[in-house]
C-alpha positions in Angstrom: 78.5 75.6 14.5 79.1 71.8 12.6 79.0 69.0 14.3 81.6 68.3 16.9 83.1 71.7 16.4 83.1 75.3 16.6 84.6 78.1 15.0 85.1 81.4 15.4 86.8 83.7 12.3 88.4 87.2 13.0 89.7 89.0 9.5 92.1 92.0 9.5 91.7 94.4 7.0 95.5 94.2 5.6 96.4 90.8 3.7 98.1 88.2 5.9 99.0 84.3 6.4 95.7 82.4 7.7 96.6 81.2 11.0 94.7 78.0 12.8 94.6 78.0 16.5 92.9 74.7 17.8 91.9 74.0 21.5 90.2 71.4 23.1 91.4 68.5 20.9 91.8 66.3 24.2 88.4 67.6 26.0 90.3 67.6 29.6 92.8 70.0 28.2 90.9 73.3 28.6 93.5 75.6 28.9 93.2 76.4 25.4 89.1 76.7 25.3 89.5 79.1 28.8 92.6 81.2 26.5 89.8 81.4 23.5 86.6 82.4 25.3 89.4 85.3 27.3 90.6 86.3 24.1 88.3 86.3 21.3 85.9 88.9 22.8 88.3 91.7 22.3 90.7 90.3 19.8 92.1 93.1 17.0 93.1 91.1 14.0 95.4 93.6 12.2 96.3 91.3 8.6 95.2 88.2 7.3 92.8 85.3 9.2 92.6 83.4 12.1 90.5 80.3 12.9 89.8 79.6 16.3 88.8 75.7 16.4 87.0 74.4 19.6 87.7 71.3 18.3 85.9 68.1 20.3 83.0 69.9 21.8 81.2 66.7 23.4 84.9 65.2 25.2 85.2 69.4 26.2 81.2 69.1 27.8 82.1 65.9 29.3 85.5 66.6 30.5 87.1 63.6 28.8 90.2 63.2 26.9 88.0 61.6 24.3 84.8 60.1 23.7 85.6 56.8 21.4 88.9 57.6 19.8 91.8 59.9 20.8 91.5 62.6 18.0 95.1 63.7 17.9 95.4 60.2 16.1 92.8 60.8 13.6 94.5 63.2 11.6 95.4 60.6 8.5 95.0 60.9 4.9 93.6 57.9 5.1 91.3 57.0 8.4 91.5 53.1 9.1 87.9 52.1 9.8 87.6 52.2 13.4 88.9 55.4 13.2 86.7 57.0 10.3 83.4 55.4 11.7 84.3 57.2 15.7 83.1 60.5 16.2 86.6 61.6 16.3 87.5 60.4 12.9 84.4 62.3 11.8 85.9 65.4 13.8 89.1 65.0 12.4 87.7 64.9 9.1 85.7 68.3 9.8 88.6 70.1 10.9 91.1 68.4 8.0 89.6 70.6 5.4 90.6 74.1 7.6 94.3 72.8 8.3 94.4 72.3 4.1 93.7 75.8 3.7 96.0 77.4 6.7 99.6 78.9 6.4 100.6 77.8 9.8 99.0 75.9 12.2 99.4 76.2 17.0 97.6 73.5 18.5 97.0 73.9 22.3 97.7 71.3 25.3 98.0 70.6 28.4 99.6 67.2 30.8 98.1 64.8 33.1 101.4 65.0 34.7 101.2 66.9 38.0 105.0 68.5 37.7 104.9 68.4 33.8 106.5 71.7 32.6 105.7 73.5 29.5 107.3 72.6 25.8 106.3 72.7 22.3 106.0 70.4 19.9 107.2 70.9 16.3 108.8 69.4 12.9 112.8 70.2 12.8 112.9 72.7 10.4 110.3 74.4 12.7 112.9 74.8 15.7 112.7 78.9 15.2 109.1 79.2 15.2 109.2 77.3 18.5 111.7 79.2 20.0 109.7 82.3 20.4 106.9 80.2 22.1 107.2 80.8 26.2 108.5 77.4 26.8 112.0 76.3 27.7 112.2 72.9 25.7 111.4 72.2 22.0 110.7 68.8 20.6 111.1 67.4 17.6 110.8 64.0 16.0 107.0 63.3 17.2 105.9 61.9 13.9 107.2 58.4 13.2 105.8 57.4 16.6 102.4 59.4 17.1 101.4 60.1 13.7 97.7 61.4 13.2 98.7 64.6 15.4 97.4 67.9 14.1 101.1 69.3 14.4 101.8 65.7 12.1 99.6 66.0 9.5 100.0 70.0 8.7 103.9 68.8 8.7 103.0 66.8 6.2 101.8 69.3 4.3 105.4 71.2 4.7 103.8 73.9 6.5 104.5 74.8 10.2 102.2 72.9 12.4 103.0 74.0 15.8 101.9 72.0 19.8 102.3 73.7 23.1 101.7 72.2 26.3 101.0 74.2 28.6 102.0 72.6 31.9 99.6 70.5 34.4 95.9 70.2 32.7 94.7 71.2 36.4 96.4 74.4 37.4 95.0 77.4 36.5 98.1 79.0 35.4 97.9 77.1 31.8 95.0 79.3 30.9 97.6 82.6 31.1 100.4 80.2 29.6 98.1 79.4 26.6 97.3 83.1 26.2 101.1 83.9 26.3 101.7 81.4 23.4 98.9 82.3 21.4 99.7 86.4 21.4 103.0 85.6 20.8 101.8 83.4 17.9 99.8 85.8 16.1 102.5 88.7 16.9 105.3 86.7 15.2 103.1 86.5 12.0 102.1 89.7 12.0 98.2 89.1 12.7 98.3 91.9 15.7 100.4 94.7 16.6 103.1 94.6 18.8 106.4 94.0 18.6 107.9 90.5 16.9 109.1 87.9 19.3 112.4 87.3 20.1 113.7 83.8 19.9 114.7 82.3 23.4 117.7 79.8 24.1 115.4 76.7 24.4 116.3 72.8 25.1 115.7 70.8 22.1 114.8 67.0 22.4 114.4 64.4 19.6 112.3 61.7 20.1 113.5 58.8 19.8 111.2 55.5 21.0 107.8 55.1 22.2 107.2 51.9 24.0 103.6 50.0 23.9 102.6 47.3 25.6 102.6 43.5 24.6 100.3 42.1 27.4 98.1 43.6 30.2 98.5 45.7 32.4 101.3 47.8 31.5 102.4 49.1 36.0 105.3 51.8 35.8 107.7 50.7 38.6 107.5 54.3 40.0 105.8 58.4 39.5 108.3 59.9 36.7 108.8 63.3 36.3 108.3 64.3 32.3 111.7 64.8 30.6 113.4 62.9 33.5 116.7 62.2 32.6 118.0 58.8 33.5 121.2 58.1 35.3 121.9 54.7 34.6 120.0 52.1 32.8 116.3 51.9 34.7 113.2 50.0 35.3 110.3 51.9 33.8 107.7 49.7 33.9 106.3 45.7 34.0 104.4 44.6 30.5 102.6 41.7 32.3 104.9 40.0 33.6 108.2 41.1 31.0 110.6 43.9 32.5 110.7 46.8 30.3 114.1 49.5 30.4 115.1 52.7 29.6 119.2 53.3 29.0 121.4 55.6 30.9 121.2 58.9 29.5 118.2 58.3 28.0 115.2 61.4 29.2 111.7 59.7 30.0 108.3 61.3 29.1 104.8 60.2 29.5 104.6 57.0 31.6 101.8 55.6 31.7 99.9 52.4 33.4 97.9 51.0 30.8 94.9 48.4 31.0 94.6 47.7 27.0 96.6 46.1 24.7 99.2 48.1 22.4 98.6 51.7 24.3 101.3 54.1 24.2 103.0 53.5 27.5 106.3 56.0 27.3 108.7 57.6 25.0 112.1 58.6 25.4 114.1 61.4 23.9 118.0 62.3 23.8 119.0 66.0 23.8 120.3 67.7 20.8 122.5 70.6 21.1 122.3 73.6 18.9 125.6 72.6 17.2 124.9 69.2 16.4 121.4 70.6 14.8 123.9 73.1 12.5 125.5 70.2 11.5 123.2 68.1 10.5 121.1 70.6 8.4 124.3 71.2 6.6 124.9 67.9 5.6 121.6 67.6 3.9 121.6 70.5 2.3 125.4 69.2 1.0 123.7 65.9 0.1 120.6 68.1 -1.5 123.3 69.9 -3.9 
């Protein structure tokens, strides 16, 4: 066991990709730690590796998001120095070394949200791996406005890093939703038996703004649901004393009240059909030739 982490290693005896499953990255989150402690005892690893990261153990003991720094922001090739001096740039910088040597990477959450509902997180070109994940909404586009992510930074490395969140933090149900999505994981790249995943017909969402605030508090006017969509232009929040919107049409997820400066208060997203997607890829790829 190092430091702020622990890992547990299960080898097949065929080759295989090495697969990273993290939990516990936000220590309140512990749908992912309760999946791993269910599994691992009787795990059957039929090819390759897999890592199972608990990855914050002192947030996990003291049930906190995070002890100094939120860790799924301390995934950057280079740590500013509040960052690399918190225990969870130090974490970050354990764990940094294992996502280098991984072929694909599923990193397990859950909301604070009491209605949130399950969705993954991915890069575009990572849409099909998430549609074989037991959620009914993939998103995309995560990276220019919360870099320092796990999913962000094996992205960067132009390998699939993979998020699930796995519903509301406090019901119990998470822990057989993270199970689902990490079965289904390992089946799709062949670590266990059983037969490969099917790809669902998912919602797909593109980020496209996060807000943070400019002055203290941040007070959202009202609850919102996660992936609320918004009927006509709409008052989200009050930055002090400024009025913040949301457009028509826009879906809100994430609002937050927020007591220090430049927190992430909410992000939007706008939904992206399947045809639009088909689209766009080829026009890159005509642009690429």
């Amino acid at each position: 066991m190092s430091n702020n982490i622990k890992i547990f290693e299960l080898k097949g005896t065929l080759p295989g990709k090495t697969i990273v499953l993290l939990a516990g990255v936000h220590g309140n989150e512990i749908c992912g730690v309760k999946a791993f402690d269910n599994l691992i005892p009787s795990l059957e690893i039929e090819s390759g590796r897999v890592l199972f990261i608990y990855a914050n153990l002192k947030a996990i003991e003291e049930n906190k998001r995070f002890v100094e720094k939120n860790l799924n922001r301390c995934f950057l090739t280079e740590q500013p120095k509040d960052i690399k001096d918190s225990l969870e740039g130090r974490t970050a910088r354990e764990i940094i070394p294992l996502l280098n040597e991984s072929d694909v990477v599923l990193d397990i959450h859950a909301s604070n949200t009491q209605d949130s509902i399950p969705f993954v997180i991915c890069d575009e070109k990572d849409l099909d791996i998430a549609s074989i994940l037991p959620t009914e909404i993939a998103t995309y586009n995560w990276g220019p406005f919360e870099p320092g992510s796990t999913d962000d930074y094996v992205n960067f490395l132009g390998k699939p890093g993979i998020c699930i969140e796995c519903g509301f933090a406090k019901d119990p149900s998470t822990i057989n939703k993270a199970e689902e999505a990490i079965l289904t994981f390992l089946r799709f790249f062949g670590a266990i038996k059983g037969e490969k995943p099917a790809p669902r017909k998912q919602k797909r969402y593109k980020i496209v703004s996060l807000y943070k605030n400019k002055d203290v508090p941040f007070s959202r006017t009202k609850p919102f649901s996660d992936f609320e969509l918004l009927k006509e232009r709409t008052l989200i929040g009050i930055d002090g004393i400024k009025e913040v919107y949301a457009e028509k049409g826009q879906i809100i997820l994430f609002v937050r009240d927020r007591t220090g400066l430049n927190e992430e208060c909410f992000l939007t997203a706008i939904e992206v059909d399947e045809q639009d997607l088909i689209k766009y890829k080829n026009t890159k790829e005509v642009i690429k030739s």
